[in-house]
TORPA-628785 format. One record per atom (N, C-alpha, C): x negated, y, z. Coordinates in steps of 0.02 Angstrom, whole numbers, plus 50000, padded with zeros to 5 digits. Example, Ala and Ser with C-alpha at 12.3 -4.5 7.8 and 13.67 -1.06 7.14 Angstrom:
49340, 49716, 50390
49385, 49775, 50390
49340, 49835, 50390
49358, 49888, 50354
49316, 49947, 50357
49355, 50002, 50394
//
This chain:
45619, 56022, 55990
45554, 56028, 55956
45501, 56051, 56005
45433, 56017, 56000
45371, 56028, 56051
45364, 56118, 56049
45336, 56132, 56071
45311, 56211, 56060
45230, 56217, 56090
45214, 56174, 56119
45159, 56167, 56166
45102, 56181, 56099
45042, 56172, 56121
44991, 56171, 56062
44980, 56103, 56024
45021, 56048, 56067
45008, 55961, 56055
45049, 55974, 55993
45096, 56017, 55975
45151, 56022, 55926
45117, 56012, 55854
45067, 56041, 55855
45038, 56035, 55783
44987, 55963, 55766
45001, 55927, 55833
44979, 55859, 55795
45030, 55782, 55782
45088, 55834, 55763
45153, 55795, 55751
45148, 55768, 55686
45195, 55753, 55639
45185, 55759, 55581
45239, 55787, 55569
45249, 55818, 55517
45268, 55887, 55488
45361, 55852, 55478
45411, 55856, 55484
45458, 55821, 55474
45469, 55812, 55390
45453, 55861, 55342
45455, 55866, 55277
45393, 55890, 55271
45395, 55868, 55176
45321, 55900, 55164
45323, 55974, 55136
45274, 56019, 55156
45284, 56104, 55161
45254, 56109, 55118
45281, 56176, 55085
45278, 56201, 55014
45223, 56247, 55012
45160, 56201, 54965
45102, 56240, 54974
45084, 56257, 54899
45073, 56322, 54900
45034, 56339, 54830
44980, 56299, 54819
44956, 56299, 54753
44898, 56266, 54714
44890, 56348, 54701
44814, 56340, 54682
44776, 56398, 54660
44761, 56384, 54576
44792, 56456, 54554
44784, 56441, 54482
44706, 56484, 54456
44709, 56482, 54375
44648, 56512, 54351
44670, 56579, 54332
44666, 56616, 54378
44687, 56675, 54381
44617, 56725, 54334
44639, 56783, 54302
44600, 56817, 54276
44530, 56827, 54314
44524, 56845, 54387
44489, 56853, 54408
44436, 56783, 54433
44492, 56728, 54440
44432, 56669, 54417
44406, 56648, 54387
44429, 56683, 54339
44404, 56659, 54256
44319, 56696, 54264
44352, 56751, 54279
44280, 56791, 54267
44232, 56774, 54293
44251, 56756, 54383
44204, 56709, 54419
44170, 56639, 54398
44185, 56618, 54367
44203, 56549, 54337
44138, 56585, 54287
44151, 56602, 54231
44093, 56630, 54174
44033, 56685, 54183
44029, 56699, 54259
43983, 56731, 54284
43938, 56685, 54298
43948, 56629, 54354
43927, 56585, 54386
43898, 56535, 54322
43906, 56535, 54287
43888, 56490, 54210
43863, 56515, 54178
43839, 56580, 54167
43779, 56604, 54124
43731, 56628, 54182
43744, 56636, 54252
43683, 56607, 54301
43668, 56562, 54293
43692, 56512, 54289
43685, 56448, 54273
43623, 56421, 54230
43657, 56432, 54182
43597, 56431, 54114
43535, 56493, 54107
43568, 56531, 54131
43469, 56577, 54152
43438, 56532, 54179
43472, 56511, 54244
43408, 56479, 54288
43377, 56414, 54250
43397, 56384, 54182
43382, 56335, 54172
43345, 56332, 54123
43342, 56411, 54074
43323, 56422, 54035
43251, 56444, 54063
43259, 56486, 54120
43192, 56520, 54153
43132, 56438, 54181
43185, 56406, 54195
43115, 56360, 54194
43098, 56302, 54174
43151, 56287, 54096
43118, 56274, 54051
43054, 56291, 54000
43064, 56379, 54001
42997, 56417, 53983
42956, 56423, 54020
42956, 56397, 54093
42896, 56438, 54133
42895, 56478, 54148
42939, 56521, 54188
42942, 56609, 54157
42910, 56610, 54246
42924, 56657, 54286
42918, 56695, 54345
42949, 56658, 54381
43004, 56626, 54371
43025, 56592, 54426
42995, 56543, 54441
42986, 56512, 54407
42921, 56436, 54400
42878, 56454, 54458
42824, 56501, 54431
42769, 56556, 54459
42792, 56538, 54547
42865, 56577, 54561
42873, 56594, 54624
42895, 56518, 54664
42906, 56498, 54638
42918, 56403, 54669
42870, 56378, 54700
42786, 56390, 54626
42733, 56364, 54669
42707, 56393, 54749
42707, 56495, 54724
42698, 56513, 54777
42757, 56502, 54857
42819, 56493, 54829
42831, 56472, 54909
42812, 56397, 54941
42777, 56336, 54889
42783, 56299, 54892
42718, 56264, 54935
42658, 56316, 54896
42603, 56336, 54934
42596, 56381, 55005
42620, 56411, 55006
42660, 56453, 55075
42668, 56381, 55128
42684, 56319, 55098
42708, 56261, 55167
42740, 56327, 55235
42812, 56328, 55230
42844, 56342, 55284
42833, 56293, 55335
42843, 56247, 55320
42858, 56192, 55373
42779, 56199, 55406
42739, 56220, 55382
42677, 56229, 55439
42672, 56298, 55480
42702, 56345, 55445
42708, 56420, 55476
42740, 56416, 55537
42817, 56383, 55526
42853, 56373, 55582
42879, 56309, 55596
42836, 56280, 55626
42837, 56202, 55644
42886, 56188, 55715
42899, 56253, 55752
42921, 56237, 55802
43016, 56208, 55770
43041, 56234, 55726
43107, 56226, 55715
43117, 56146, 55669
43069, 56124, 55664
43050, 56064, 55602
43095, 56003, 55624
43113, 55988, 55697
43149, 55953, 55720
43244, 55955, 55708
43228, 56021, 55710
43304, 56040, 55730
43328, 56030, 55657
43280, 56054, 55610
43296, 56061, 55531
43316, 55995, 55497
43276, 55953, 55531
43284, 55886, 55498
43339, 55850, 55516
43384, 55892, 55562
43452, 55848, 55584
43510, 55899, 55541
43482, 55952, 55542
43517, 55997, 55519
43542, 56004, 55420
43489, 55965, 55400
43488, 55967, 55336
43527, 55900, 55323
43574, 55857, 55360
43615, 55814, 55353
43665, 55827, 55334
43684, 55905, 55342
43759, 55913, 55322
43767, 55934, 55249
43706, 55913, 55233
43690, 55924, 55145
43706, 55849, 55106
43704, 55804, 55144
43700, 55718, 55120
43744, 55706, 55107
43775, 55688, 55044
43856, 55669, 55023
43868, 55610, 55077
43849, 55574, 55098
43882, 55505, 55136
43905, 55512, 55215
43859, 55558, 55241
43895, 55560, 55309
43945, 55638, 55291
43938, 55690, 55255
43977, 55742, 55251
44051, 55717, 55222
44054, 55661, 55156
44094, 55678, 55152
44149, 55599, 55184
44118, 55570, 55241
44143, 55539, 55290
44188, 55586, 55356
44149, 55646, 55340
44166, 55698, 55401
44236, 55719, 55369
44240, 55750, 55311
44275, 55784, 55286
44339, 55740, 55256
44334, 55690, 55239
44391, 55642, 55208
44413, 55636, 55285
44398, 55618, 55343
44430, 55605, 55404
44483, 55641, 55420
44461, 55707, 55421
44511, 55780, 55412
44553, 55780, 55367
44542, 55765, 55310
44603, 55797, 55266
44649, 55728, 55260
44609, 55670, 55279
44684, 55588, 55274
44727, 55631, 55318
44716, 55636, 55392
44755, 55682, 55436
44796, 55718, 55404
44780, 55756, 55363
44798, 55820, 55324
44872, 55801, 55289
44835, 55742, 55246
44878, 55691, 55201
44919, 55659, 55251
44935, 55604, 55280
44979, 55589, 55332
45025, 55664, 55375
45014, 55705, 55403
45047, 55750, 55408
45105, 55785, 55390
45050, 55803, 55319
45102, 55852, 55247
45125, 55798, 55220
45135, 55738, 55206
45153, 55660, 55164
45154, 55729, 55092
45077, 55710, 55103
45032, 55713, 55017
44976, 55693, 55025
44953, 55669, 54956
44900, 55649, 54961
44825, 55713, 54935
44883, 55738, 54903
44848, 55827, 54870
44771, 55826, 54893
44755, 55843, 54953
44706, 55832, 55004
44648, 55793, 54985
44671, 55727, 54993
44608, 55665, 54970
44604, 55675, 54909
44665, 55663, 54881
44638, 55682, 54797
44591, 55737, 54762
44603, 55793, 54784
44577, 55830, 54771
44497, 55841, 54771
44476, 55808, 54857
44405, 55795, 54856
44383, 55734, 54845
44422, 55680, 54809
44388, 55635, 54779
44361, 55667, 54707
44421, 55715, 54675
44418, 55725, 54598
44317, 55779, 54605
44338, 55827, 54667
44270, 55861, 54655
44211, 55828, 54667
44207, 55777, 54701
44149, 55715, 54715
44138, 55697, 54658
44189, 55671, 54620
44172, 55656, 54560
44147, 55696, 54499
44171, 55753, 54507
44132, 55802, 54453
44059, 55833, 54473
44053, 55809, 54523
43978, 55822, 54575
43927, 55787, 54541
43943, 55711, 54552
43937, 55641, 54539
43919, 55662, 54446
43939, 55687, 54416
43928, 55669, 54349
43890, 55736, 54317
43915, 55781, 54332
43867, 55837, 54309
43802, 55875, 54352
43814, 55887, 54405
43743, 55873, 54434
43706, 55813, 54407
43730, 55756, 54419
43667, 55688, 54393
43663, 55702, 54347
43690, 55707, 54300
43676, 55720, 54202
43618, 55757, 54204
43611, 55834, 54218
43574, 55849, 54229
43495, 55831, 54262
43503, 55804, 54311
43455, 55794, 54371
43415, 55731, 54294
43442, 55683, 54287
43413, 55637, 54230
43386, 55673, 54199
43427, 55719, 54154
43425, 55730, 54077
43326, 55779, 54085
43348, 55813, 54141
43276, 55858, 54135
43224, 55822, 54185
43222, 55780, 54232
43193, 55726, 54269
43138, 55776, 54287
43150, 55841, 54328
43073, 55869, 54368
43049, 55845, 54430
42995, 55846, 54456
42962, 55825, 54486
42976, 55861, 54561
42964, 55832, 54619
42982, 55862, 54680
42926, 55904, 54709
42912, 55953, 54739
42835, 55974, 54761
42791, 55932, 54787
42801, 55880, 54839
42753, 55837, 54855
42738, 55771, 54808
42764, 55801, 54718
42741, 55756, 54671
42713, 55770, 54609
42712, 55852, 54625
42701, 55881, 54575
42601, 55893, 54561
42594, 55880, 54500
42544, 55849, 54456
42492, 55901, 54439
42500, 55970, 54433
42491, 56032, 54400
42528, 56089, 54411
42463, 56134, 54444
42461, 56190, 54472
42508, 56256, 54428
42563, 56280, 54450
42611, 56316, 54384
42624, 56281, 54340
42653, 56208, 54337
42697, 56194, 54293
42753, 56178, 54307
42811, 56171, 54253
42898, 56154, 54292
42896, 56089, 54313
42857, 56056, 54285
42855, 55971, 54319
42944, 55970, 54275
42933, 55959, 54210
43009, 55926, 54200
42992, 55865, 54143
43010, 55824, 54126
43012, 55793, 54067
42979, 55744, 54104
42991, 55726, 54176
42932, 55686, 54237
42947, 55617, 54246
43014, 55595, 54247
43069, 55535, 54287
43060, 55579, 54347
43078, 55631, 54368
43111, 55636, 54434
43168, 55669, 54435
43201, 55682, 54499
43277, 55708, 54496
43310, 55739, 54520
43275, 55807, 54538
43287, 55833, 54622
43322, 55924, 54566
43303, 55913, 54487
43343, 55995, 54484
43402, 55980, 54432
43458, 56007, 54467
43469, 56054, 54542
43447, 56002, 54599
43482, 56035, 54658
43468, 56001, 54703
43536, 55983, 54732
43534, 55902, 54737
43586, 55885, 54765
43616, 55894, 54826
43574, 55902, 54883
43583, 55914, 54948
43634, 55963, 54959
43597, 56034, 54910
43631, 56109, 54896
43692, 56109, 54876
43696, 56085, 54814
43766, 56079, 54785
43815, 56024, 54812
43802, 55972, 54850
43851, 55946, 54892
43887, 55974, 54947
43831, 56030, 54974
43865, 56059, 55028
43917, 56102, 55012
43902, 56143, 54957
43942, 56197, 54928
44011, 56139, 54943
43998, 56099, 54892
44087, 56066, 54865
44111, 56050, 54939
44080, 56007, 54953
44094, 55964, 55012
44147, 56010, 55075
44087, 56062, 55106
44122, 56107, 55136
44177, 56165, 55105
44143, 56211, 55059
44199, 56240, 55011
44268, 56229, 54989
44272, 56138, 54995
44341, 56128, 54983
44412, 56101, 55051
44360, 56124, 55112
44401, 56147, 55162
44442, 56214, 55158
44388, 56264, 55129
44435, 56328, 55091
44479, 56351, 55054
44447, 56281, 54989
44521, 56291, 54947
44577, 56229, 54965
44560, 56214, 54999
44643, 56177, 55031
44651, 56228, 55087
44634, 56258, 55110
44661, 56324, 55151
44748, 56316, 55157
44797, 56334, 55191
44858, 56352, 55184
44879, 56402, 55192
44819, 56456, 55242
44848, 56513, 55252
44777, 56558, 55232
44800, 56620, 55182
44729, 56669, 55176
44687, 56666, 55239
44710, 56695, 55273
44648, 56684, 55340
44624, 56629, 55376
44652, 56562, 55356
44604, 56514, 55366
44547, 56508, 55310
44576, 56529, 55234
44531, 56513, 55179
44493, 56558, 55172
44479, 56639, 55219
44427, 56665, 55219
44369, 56660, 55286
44388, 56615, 55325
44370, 56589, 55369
44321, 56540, 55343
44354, 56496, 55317
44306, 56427, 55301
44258, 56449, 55227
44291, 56507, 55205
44259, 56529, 55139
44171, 56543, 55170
44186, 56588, 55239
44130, 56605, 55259
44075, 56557, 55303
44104, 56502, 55336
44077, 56466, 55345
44043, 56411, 55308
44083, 56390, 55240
44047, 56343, 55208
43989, 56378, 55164
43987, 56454, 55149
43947, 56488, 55146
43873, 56489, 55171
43893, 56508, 55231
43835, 56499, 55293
43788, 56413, 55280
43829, 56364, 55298
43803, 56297, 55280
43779, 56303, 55212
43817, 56305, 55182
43761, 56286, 55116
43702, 56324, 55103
43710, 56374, 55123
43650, 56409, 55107
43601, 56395, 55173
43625, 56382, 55216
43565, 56356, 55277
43516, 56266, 55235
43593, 56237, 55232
43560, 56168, 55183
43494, 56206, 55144
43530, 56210, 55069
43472, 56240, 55029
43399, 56265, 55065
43412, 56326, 55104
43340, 56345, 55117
43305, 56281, 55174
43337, 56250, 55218
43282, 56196, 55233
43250, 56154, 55202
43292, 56139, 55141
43246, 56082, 55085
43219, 56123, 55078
43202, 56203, 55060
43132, 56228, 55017
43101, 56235, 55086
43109, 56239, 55169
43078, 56247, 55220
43032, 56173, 55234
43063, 56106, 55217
43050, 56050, 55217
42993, 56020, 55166
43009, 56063, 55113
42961, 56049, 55035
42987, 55993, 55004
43054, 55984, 55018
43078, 55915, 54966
43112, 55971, 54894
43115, 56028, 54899
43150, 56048, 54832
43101, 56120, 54819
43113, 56135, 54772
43087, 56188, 54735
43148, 56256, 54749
43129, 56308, 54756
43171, 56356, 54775
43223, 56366, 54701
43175, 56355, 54650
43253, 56371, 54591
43291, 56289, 54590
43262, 56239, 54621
43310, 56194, 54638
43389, 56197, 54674
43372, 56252, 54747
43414, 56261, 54768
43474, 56332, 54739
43448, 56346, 54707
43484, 56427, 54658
43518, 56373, 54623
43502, 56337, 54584
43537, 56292, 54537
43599, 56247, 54575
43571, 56225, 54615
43624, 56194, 54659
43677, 56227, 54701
43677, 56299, 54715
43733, 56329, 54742
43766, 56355, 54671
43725, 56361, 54623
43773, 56392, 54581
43815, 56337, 54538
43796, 56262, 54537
43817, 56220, 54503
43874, 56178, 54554
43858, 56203, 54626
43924, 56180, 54670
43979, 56227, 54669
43946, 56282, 54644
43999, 56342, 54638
44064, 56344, 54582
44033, 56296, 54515
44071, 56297, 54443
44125, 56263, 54468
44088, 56211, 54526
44151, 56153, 54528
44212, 56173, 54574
44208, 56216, 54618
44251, 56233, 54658
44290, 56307, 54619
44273, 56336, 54568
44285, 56381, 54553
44338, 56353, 54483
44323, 56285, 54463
44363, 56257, 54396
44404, 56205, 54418
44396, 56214, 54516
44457, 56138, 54526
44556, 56162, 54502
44554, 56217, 54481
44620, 56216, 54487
44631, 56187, 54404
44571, 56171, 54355
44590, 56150, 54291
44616, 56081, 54304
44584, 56042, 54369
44600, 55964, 54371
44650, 55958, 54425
44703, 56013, 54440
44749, 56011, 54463
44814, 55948, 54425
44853, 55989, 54379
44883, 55930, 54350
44858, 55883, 54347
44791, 55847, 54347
44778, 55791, 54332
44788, 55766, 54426
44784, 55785, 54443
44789, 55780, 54520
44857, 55773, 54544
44904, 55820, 54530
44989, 55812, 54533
45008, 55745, 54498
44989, 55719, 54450
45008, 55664, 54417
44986, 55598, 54438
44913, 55612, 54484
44909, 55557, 54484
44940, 55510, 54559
44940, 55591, 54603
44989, 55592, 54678
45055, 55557, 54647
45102, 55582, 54605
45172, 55561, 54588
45161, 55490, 54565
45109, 55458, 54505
45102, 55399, 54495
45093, 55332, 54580
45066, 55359, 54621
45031, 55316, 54698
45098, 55322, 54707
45137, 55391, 54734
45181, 55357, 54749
45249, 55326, 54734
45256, 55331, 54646
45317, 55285, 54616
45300, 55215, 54628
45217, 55177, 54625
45199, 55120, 54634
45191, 55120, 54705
45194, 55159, 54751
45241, 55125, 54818
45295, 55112, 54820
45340, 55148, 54793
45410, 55181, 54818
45437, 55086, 54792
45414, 55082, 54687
45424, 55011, 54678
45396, 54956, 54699
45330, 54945, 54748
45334, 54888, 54761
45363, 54878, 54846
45397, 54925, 54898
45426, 54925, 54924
45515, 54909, 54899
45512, 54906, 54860
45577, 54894, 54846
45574, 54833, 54827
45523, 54826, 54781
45520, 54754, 54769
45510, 54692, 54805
45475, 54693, 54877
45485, 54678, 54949
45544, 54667, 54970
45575, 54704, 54993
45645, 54702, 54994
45687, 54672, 54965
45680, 54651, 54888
45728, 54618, 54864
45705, 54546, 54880
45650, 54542, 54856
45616, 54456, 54864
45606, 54433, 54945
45617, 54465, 54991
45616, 54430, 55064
45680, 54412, 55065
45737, 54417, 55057
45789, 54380, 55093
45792, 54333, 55020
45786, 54338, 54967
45791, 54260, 54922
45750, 54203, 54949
45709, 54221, 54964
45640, 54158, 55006
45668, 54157, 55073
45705, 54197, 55113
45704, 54177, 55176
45783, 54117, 55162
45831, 54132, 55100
45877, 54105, 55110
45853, 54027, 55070
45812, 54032, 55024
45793, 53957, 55000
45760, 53920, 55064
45712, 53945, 55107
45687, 53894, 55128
45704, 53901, 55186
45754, 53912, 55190
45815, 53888, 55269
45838, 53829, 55266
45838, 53750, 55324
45870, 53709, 55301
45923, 53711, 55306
45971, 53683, 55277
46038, 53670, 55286
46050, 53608, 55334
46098, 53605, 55389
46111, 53547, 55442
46166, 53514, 55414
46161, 53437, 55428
46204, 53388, 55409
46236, 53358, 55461
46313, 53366, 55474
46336, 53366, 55536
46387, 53282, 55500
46369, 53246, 55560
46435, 53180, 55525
46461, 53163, 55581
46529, 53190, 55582
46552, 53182, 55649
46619, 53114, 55651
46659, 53104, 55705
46688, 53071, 55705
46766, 53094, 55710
46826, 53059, 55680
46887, 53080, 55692
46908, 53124, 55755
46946, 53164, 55746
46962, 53218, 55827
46905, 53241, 55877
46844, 53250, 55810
46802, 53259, 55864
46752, 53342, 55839
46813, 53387, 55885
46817, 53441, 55849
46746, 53482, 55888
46724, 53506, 55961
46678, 53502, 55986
46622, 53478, 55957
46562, 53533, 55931
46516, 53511, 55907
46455, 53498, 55976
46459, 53508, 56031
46420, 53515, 56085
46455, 53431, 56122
46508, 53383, 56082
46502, 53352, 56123
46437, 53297, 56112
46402, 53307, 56076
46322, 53253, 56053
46340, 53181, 55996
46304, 53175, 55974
46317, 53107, 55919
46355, 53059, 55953
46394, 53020, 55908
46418, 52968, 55951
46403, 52897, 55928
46410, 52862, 55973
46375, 52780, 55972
46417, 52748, 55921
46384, 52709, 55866
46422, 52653, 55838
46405, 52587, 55862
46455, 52530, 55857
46465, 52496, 55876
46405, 52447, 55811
46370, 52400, 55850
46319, 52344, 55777
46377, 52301, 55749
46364, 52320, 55698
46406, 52274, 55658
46453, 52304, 55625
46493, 52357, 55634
46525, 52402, 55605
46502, 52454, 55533
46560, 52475, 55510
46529, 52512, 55444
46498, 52582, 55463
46443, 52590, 55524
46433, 52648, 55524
46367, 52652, 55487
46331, 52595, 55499
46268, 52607, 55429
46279, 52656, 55356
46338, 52620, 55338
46343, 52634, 55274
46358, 52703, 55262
46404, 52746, 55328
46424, 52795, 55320
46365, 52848, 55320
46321, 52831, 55389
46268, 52859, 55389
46223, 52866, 55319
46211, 52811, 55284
46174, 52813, 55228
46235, 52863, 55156
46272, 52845, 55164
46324, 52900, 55119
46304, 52975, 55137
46314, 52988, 55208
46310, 53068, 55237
46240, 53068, 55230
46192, 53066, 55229
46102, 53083, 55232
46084, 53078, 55174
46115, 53012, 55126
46072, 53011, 55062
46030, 52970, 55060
46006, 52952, 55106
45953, 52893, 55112
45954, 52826, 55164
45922, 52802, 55154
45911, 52777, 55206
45859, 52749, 55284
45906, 52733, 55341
45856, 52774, 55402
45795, 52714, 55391
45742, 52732, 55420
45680, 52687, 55426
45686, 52637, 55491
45687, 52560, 55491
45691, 52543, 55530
45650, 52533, 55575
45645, 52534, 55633
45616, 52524, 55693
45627, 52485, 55732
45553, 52431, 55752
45568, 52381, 55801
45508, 52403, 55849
45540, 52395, 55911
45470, 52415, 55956
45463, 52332, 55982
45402, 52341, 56010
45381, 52276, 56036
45414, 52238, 56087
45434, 52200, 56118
45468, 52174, 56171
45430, 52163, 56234
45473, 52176, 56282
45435, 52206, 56353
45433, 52129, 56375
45472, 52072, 56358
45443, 52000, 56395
45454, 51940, 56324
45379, 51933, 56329
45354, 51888, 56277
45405, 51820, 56258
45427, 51787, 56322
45480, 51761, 56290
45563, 51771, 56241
45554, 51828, 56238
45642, 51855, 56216
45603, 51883, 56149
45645, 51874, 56101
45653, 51889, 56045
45671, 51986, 56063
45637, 51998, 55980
45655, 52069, 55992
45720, 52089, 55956
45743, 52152, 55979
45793, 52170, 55953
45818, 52179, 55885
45789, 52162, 55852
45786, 52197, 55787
45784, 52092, 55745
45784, 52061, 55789
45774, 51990, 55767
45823, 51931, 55810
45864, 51966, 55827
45905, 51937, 55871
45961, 51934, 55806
46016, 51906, 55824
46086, 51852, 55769
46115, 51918, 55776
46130, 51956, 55742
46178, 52018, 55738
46276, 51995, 55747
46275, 52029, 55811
46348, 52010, 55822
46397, 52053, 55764
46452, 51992, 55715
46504, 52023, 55674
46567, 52007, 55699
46610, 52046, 55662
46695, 52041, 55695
46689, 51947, 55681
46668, 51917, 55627
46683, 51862, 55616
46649, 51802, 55665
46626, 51818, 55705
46596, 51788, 55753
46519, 51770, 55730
46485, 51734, 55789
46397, 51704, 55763
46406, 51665, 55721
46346, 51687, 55692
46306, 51645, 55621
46300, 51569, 55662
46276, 51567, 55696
46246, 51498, 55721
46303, 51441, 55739
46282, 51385, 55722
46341, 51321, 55733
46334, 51329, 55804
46393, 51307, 55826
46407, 51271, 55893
46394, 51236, 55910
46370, 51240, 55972
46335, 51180, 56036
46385, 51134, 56037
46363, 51053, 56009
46401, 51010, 56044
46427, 50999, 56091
46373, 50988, 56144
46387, 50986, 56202
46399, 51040, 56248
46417, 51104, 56223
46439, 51162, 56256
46529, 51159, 56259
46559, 51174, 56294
46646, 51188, 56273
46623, 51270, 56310
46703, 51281, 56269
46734, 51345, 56288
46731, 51387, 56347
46750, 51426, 56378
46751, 51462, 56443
46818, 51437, 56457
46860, 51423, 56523
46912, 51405, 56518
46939, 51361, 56508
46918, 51303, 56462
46939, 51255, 56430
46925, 51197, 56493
46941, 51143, 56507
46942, 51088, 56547
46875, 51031, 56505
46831, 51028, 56555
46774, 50996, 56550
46794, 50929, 56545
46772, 50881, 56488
46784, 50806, 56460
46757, 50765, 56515
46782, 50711, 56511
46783, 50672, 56569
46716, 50628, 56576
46683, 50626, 56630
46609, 50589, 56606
46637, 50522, 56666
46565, 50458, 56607
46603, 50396, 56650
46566, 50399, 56728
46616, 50366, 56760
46560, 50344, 56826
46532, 50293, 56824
46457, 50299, 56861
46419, 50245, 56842
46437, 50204, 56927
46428, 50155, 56899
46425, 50081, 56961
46509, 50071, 56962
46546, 50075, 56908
46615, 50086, 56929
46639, 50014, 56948
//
């Protein structure tokens, strides 16, 4: 076994026995903390209250003109908020993950929170349609009931999930307070550049860490649905590999030809090559018995215009030629008839 540091980019010989994180009392609580933040913040600016108030004033504030020197750096920086290249980054890592451990736990898992991203953030973002600051209409108002779609803010709450669920696939506590603190750091850097940028409203981004927060805090409810659906992928491998297996050698054995060997008496040597029949003999017939059919005939053209071709010539039989005999021909052998002499 490797020991080097290359060792850990082997794959694992079996797959290792990793806890799932359950809904432990204390997540629970986390879980129903984070959800009546939730609904304050949504309630506060549905009424208009102070927070509204403080949106305009940071909004009027324009950071992005105070400190213009960082405006570059921000705008590359606020990418790791974009579901499409983040979670290109992050599925790369955990297939790895998956191939490794042979589970799929991994992908599944951050497909299932993409998807609860995907549906309750947008529900929202529709359902109340507020307006973005560089669209907003009226001085202290929530801008909601607008067609726009920015609360929460998606950027915010993608980062949370996106990165966050490097943490909870963690395997060891001190990697998962590691990444706990780093996906920390990012998301909350995301968030405040959209309100540094002026594409979101500051209770945009409160809404969006706390609404990336529900989801990472309730993934262990869509656990079983996650174990079941890993065991389903791979019984419909396991059977259509098998089913492969059975159907390649029936097709490889149907459409094999079978060889038709017609040999001749004592002629035990299959390497000694076909052998010649004699024209006129019953080997036609045998041939057409052993094949089943019969061969296509072939006449090629004749190489001197006077000679008949082969295929049109008197076929020699045991019973001798078709053709009458030359009068005036005799035998081989036979004594030539007597001719008269002339002037006798």
């Amino acid at each position: 076994m490797r020991t080097d540091i290359f060792a850990r980019l082997d794959r694992e010989p079996e797959p290792p026995k990793i806890e799932t994180p359950r809904m432990s009392p204390h997540r629970i609580a986390l879980f129903g903390g984070t959800l009546a933040f939730y609904l304050a913040i949504v309630v506060a600016v549905l009424m208009s209250s102070w927070l509204v108030a403080l949106d305009w004033k940071v909004m009027l504030f324009r950071p992005y003109q105070q400190w213009p020197g960082i405006h570059a750096f921000l705008d590359y920086y606020v990418v790791l908020g974009q579901r499409g290249p983040t979670a290109v980054m992050v599925a790369c890592w955990l297939g790895w993950r998956s191939w490794r451990q042979h589970t799929l736990r991994p992908l599944l898992t951050l497909g299932a929170s993409l998807l609860l991203l995907n549906v309750t953030v947008g529900a929202v973002k529709i359902g109340l349609g507020r307006l973005g600051p560089h669209y907003a209409t009226q001085i202290g108002s929530a801008e909601l009931f607008a067609g726009g779609d920015i609360f929460p803010s998606g950027h915010t709450a993608n980062a949370v999930v996106t990165w966050g669920i490097l943490a909870y696939l963690a395997a060891t506590p001190r990697a998962r307070r590691y990444l706990s603190a780093m996906s920390a750091l990012v998301s909350l850097g995301v968030g405040l550049t959209t309100v540094y940028l002026g594409t979101h409203w500051l209770s945009d981004v409160v809404l969006g860490w706390a609404a990336g927060l529900l989801i990472l805090l309730g993934l262990p409810w869509v656990e079983p649905l996650i174990t079941r659906a890993e065991n389903w992928i791979f019984a419909a491998r396991e059977w259509l590999s098998a089913r492969g297996r059975t159907v390649a050698p029936k097709s490889a054995t149907a459409g094999t030809p079978q060889p038709v060997t017609a040999g001749l008496p004592g002629m035990g040597d299959a390497a000694r090559g076909p052998a010649r029949e004699p024209a006129g003999t019953g080997g036609h017939q045998a041939a057409v018995a052993a094949t089943g059919s019969r061969p296509r005939a072939y006449s090629a053209p004749s190489a001197h215009p006077g000679h008949a071709a082969r295929s049109e010539r008197t076929p020699v039989t045991p019973g001798g030629s078709r053709r009458p005999p030359h009068a005036e021909r005799t035998p081989r052998g036979g004594a030539a008839p007597a001719r008269p002499v002339a002037g006798g």
